[in-house]
C-alpha positions as CSV (number, residue, x, y, z in Angstrom):
1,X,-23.8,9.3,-39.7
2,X,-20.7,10.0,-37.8
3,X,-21.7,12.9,-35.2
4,X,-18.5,13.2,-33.6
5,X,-16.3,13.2,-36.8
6,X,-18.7,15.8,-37.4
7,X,-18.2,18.3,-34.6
8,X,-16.2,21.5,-35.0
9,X,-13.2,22.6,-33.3
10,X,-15.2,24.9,-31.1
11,X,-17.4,21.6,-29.7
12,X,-14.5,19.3,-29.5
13,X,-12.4,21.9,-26.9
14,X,-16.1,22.9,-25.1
15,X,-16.2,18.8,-24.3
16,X,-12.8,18.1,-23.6
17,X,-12.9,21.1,-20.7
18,X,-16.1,19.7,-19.3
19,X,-15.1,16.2,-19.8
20,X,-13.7,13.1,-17.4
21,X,-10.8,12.3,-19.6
22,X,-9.4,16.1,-18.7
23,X,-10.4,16.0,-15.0
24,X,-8.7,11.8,-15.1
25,X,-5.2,13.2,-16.8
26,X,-5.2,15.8,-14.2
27,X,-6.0,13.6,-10.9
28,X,-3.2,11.5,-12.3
29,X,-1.0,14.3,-12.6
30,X,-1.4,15.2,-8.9
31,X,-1.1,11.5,-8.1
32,X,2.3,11.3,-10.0
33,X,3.9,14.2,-8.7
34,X,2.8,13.6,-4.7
35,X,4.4,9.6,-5.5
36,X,7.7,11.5,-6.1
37,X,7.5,14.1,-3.6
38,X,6.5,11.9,-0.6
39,X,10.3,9.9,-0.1
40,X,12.0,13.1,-0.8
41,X,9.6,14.4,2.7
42,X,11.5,14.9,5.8
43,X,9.5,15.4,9.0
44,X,10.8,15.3,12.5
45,X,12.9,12.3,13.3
46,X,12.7,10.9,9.9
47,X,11.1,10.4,6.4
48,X,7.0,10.9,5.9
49,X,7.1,7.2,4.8
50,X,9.8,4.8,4.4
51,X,10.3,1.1,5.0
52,X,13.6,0.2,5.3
53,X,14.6,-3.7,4.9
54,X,18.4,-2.2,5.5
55,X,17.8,-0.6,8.4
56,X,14.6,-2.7,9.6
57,X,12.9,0.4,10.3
58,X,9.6,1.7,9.0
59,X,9.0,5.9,8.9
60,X,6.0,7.2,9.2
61,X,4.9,10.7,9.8
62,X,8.5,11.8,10.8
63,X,8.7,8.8,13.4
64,X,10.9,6.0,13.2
65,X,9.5,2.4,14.8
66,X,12.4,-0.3,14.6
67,X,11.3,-3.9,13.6
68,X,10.4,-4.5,17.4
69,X,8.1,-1.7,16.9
70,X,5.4,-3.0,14.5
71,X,3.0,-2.4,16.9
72,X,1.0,-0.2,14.1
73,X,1.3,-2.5,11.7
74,X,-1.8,-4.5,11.5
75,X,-3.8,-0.7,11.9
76,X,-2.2,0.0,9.1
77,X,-3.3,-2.7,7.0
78,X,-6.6,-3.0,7.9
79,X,-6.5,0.6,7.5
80,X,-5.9,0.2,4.1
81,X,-8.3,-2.9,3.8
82,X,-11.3,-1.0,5.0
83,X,-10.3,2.2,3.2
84,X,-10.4,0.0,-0.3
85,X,-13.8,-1.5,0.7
86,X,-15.2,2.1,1.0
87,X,-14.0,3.6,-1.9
88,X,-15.3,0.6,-3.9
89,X,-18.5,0.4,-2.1
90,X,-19.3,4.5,-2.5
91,X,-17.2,5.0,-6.4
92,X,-17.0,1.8,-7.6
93,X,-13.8,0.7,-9.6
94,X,-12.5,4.5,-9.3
95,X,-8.9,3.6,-8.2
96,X,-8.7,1.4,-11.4
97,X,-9.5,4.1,-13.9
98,X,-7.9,7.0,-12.2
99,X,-5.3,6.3,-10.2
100,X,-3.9,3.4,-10.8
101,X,-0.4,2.8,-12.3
102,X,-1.2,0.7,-14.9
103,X,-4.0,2.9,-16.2
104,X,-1.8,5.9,-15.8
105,X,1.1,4.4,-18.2
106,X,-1.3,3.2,-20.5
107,X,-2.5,7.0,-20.9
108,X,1.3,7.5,-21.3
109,X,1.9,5.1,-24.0
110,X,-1.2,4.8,-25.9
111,X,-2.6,8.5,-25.7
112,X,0.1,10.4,-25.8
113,X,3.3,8.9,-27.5
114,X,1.3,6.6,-30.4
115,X,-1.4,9.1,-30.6
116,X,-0.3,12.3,-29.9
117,X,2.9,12.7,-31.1
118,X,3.5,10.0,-33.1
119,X,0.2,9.6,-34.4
120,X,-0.7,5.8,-35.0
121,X,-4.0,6.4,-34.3
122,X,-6.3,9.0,-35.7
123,X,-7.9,9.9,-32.5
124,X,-7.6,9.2,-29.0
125,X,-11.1,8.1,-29.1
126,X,-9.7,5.5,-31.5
127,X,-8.9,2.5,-29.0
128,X,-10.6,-0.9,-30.7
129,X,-9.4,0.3,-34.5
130,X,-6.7,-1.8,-35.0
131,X,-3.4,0.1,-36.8
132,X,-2.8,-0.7,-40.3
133,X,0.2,-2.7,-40.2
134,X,2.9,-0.5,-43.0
135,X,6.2,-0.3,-42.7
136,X,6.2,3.1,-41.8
137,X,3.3,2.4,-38.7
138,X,5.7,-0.3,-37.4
139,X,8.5,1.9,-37.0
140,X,6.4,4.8,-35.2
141,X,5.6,1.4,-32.8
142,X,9.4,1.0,-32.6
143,X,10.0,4.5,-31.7
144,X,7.0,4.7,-29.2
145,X,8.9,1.8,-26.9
146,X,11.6,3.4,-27.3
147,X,10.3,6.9,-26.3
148,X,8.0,4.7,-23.6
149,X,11.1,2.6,-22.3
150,X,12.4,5.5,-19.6
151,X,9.0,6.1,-17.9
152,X,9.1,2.2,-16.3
153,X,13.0,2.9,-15.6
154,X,12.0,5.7,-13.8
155,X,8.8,5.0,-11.7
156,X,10.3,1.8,-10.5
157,X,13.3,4.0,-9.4
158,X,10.6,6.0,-7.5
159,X,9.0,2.6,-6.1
160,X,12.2,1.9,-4.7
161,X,12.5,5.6,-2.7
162,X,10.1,4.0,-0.7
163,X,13.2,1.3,0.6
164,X,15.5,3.3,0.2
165,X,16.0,7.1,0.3
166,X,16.5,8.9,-2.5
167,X,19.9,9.9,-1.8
168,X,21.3,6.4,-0.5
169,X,19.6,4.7,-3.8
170,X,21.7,7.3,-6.0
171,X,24.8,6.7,-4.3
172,X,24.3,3.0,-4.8
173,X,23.4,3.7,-8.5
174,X,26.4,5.4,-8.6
175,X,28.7,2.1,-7.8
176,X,26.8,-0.3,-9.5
177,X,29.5,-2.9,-9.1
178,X,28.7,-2.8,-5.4
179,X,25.0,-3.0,-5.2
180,X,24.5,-5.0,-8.1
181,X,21.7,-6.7,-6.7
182,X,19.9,-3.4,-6.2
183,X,20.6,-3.1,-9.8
184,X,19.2,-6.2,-10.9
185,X,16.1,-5.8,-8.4
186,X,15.4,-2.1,-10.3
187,X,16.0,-3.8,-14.0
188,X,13.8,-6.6,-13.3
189,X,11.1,-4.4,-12.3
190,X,11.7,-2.0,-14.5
191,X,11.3,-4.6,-17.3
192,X,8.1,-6.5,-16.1
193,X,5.8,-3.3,-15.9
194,X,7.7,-2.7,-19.5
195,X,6.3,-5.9,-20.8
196,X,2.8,-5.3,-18.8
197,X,2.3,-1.7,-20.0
198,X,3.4,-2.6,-24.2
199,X,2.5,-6.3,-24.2
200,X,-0.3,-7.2,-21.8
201,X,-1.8,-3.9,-21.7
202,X,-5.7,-4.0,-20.2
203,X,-5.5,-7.9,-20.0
204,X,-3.9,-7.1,-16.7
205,X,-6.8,-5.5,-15.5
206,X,-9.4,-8.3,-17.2
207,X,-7.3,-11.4,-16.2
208,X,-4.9,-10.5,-13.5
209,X,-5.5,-7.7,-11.2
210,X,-7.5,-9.5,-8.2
211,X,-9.0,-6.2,-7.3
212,X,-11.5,-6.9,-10.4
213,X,-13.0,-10.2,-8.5
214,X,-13.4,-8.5,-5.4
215,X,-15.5,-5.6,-6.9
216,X,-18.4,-7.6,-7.6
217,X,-18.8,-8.7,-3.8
218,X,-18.6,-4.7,-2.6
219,X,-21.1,-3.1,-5.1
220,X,-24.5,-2.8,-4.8
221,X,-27.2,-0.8,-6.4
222,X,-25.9,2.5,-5.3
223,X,-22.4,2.6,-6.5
224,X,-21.3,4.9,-9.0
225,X,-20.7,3.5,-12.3
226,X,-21.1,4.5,-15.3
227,X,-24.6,3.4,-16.2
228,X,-26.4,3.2,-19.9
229,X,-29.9,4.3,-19.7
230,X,-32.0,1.6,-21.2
231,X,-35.2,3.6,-20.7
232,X,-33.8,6.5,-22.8
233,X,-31.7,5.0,-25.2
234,X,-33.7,1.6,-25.9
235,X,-32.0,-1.9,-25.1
236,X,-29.3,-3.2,-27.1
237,X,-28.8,-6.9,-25.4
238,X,-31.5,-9.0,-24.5
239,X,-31.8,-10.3,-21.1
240,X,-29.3,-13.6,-22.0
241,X,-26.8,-11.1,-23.1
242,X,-27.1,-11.6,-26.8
243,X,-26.9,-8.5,-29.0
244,X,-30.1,-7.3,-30.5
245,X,-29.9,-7.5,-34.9
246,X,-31.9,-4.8,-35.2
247,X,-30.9,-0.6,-34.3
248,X,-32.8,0.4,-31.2
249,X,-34.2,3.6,-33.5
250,X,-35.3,0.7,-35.9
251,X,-37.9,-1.3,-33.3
252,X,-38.9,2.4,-32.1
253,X,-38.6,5.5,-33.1
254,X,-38.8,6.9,-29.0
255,X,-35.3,5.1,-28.5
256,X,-32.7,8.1,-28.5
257,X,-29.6,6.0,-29.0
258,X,-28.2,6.5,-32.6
259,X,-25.8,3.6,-32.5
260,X,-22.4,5.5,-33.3
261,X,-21.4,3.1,-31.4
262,X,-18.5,5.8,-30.1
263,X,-18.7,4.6,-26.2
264,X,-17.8,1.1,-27.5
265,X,-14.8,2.1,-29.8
266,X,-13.2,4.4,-26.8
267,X,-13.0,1.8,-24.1
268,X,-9.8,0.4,-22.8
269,X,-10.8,-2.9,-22.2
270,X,-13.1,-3.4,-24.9
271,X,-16.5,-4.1,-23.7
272,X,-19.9,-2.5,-24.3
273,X,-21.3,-0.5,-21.5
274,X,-24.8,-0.9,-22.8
275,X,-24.7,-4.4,-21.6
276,X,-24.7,-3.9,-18.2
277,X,-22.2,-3.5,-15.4
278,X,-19.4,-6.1,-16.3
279,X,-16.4,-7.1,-14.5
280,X,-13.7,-5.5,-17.3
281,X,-14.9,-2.3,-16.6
282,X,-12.7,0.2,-15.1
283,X,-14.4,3.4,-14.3
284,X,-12.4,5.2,-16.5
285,X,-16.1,7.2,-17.7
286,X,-14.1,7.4,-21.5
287,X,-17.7,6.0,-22.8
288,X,-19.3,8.8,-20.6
289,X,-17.6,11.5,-22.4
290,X,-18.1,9.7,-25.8
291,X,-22.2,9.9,-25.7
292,X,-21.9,13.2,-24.0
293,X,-20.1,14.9,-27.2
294,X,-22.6,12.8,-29.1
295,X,-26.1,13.1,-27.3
296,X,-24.9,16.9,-27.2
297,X,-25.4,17.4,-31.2
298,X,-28.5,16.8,-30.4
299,X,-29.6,18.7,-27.6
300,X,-29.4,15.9,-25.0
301,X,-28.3,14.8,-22.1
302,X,-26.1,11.8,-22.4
303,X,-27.6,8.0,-22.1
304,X,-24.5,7.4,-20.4
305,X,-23.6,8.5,-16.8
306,X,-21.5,8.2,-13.8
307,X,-24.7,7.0,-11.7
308,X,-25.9,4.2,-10.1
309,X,-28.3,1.8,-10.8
310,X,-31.3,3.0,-8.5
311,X,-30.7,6.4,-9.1
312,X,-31.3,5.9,-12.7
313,X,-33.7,3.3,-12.7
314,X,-36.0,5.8,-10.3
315,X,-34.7,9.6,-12.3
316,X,-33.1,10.2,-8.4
317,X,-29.9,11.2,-7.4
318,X,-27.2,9.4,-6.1
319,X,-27.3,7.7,-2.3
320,X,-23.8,8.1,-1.6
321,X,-24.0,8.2,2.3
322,X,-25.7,4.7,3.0
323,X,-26.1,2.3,6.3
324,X,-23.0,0.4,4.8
325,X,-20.6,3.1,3.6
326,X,-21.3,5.7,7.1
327,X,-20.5,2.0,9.1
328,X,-17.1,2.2,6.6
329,X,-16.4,5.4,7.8
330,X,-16.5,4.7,11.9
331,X,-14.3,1.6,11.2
332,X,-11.9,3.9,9.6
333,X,-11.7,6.9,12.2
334,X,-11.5,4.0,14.7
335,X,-8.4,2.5,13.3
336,X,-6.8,6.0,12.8
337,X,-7.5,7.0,16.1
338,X,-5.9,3.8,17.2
339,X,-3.1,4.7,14.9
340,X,-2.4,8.4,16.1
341,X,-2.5,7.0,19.7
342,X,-0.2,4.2,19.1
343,X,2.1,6.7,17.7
344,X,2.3,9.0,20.4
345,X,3.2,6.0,22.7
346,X,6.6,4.9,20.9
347,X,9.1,3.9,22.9
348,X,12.5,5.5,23.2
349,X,14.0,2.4,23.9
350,X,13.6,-1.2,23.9
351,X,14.9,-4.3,25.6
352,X,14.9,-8.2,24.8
353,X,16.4,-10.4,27.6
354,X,16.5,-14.3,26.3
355,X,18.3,-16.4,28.2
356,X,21.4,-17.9,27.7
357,X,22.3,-21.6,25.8
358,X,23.8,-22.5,29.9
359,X,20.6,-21.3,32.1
360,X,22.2,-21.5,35.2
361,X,25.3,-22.7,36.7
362,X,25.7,-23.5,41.1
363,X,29.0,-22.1,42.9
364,X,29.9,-22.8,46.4
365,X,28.0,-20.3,48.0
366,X,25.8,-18.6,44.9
367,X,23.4,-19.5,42.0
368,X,24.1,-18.3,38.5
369,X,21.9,-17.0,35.8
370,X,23.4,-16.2,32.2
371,X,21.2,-14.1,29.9
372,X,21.3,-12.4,26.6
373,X,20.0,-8.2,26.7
374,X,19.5,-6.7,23.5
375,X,19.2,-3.2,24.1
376,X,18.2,-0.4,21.3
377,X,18.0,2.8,21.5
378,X,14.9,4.1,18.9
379,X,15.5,7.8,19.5
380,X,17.9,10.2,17.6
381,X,19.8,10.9,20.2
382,X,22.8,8.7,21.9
383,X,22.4,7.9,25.4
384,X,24.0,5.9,28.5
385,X,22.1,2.6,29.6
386,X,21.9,0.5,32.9
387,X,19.5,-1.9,34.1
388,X,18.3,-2.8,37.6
389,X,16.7,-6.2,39.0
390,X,13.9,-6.1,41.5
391,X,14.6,-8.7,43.8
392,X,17.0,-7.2,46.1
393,X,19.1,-10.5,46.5
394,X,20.6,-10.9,42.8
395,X,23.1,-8.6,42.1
396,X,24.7,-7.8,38.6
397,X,28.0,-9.7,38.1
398,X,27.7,-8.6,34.7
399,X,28.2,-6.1,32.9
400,X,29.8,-3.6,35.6
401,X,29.8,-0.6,33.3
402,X,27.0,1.2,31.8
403,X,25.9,0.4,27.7
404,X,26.3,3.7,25.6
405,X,24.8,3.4,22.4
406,X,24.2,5.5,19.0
407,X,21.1,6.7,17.4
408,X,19.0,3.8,16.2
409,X,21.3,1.7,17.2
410,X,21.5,-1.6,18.7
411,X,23.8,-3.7,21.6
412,X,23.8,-7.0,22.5
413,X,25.3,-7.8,26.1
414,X,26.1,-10.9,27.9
415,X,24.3,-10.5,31.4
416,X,25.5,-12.7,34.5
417,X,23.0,-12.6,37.8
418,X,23.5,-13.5,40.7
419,X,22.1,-15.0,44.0
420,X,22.9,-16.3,47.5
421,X,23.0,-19.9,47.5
422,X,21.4,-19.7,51.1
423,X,18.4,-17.6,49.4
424,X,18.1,-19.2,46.7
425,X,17.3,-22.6,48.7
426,X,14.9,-20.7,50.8
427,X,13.0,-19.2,48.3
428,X,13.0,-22.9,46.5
429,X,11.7,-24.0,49.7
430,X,9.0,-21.1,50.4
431,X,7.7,-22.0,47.3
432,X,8.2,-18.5,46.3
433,X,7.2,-18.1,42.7
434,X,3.8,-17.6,40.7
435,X,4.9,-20.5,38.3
436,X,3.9,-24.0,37.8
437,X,7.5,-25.1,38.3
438,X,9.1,-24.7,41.9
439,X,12.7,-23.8,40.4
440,X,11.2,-20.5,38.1
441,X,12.1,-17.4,40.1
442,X,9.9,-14.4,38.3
443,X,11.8,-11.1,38.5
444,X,11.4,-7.8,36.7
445,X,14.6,-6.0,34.6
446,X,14.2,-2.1,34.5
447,X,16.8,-0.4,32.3
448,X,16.8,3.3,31.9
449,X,19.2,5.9,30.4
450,X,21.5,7.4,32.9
451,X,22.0,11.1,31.1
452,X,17.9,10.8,30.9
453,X,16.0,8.4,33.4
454,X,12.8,8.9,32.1
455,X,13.7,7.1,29.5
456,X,13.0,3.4,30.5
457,X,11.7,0.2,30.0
458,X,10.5,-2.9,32.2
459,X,10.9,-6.3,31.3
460,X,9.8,-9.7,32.9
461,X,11.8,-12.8,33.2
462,X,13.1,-15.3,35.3
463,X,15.9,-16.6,37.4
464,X,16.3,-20.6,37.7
465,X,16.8,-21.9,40.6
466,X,17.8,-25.8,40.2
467,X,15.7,-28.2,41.8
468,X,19.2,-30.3,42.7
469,X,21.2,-27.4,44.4
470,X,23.8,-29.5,45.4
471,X,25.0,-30.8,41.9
472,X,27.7,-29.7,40.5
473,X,27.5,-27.6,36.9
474,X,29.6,-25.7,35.2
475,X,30.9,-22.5,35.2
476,X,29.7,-19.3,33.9
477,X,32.2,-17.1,32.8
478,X,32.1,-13.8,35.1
């Protein structure tokens, strides 16, 4: 007997309102509208998030950190790492059935263009029933790529906000002949999650997506899943895996599944869910909602739930808060701490100092250095820049002026310094450095804005002092 074909109108809108597949279309809703809102954010300095390969410059939070600045990287990432592990260990494969992009355009294209509107398949519920193959079912699959073929052309558009802002990527568009490489990196895109979305469908999530192989290391017994109850329902496979011939009614009448075989014929990646926890499985809880409309004809509670193995195997509830997901949680407010702490102690400038391809060069009566300064300025504001040395011997020969630069912008300077020939040999003499080789000279730069001198920066290096004073080199350019 077919229940659910059976149920009435009234039923079918009472389980859709109660049921995952309403609460999964709207998380995915609220994840689809906050991906497009967040590069279209403006807070302080900058963008919320932004990671510009332009402008080597990554936004976060309003702040702008240059390429030199990717100090908060690696919190980032494990950040990330750590927050994935906790997730999977406390919901299982959530992310895969509810938030993820793939399962999200697969709602898109299967549910509601073939389904929905175009109707290729009776029922949403309808996912292993193949489509008969008529002339006029393989135009509505013509149509549905073609109604489906903007929603990739789109979201990789809003992939690539997160590069490049909104309004710089639409002025781009705009001159295609210009940026064609922009152009091409959008179409490729746009074209591979095409193919993946109409073509691979689910085997991306069964044969691809690595996130699949590292589940099985993260759960344990109390991660929610969705979890057939063999105690209820009867066992279907034996413990090899093989299928039981015979109904579980059939070899007892106590056995309360009625073998509709609904939870099977709604998932997405065709498995069984009454075989155990297996690897395609995406926590979408579509089988869930099947047996619940089911079991609920008759008065009962469903033999499938989002659970976990000991809390149905013992009729308990569900240990969420554990030894390893609480230990999750103090890795993670320890990297975000370390995070919002590292943020508040960005830099307003920075400087590189590399010296030059001629280290030094030996006048009459002075020593030479030749260097390379990059300066940037990381705020928003312009400002003036000079640069002091602590050894009150060298002097600057070069540059005289002081180094204005833009907002987030950069300057490279050619630096000559000085010293005394006569202290130069002295301090050669004295042994006067803290490094292995006689001839290094260790000195500290500090350059600072003029208009604002608390902006400022220290930097080490060195000034050579050849071990042969009296040869002869060449000339550095003052």
């Amino acid at each position: 007997m077919d229940l659910q074909n059976s149920t009435n109108g009234t039923h079918k809108s009472h389980y859709f309102r109660q049921s995952f597949r309403l609460k999964r279309y709207m998380v995915a809703i609220a994840i689809t509208i906050f991906a497009i809102g967040v590069p279209f954010i403006h807070m302080g300095e900058g963008q919320a998030f932004l990671i510009s390969f332009e402008h080597r410059q990554l936004h976060l939070f309003g702040k702008i950190y240059s390429a030199q600045e990717m100090y908060l990287t690696p919190f980032l990432v494990i950040f990330l790492f750590i927050f994935i592990f906790f997730i999977t260990s406390m919901l299982g494969r959530v992310w895969c059935g509810w938030g993820c992009p793939q399962t999200i355009f697969r709602a898109i294209h299967r549910d509601l263009i073939e389904t929905k509107i175009l109707g290729l398949h009776a029922k949403i519920a309808n996912k292993q029933r193949p489509t008969p193959k008529t002339p006029s079912n393989r135009l509505k699959k013509i149509l549905g790529l073609l109604l489906f073929a903007p929603v990739p052309i789109v979201a990789m558009a809003v992939f690539l906000f997160y590069f490049i802002p909104p309004f710089e990527f639409f002025e781009h568009v705009a001159h295609p002949a210009d940026n064609a490489l922009l152009i091409g990196i959008w179409a490729a895109l746009s074209a591979i999650v095409f193919f993946d979305i109409v073509v691979a469908k689910e085997h991306f999530c069964i044969y691809l997506c690595p996130y699949a192989r590292v589940q099985s290391v993260l759960f344990d017994d109390n991660t929610l899943n969705p979890i057939y109850d063999s105690a209820r329902g009867g066992a279907i496979y034996n413990d090899n895996g093989v299928k039981i011939p015979s109904l579980p009614q059939k070899r007892d009448k106590a056995n309360e599944c009625v073998s509709c075989n609904h939870c099977v014929l709604v998932c997405p990646t065709h498995i069984d869910i009454r075989k155990g926890m297996q690897l395609e499985c995406i926590n979408c809880l579509e089988c869930v909602d099947a047996c619940t409309a089911t079991m609920g004809k008759l008065n009962k509670p469903s033999l499938i739930q989002w659970s976990s193995t000991n809390a149905t195997n013992t009729r308990s509830k569900v240990k969420l808060w554990r030894t390893k997901t609480i230990a999750y949680v103090g890795v993670l407010v320890v990297v975000m701490g370390a995070l919002i702490v590292g943020s508040f102690k960005k830099a307003s400038m920075i400087l590189d100092i590399t010296h030059g391809g001629q280290l030094y060069a030996i006048h009459s009566d002075f020593v030479d250095n030749g260097y390379i300064f990059l300066f940037q300025n990381t705020s928003n504001s312009p400002h003036a820049y000079t640069f002091n040395v602590d050894d009150p011997h060298i002097s600057i020969v070069r540059p005289k002026n002081t180094l204005t630069i833009a907002p987030q912008g950069k300057l490279k300077v050619v630096v000559i310094l000085r010293m005394p020939l006569k202290i130069a040999k002295e301090a050669y003499e004295k042994h006067d450095v803290t490094h292995a080789k006689k001839e290094i000279l260790p000195i500290v730069v500090k350059a600072y804005s003029v208009d604002n001198p608390q902006i400022s920066v220290q930097q080490e290096s060195v000034f050579i002092i050849p071990s042969t004073l009296g040869a002869p080199k060449p000339k550095v350019k003052p």
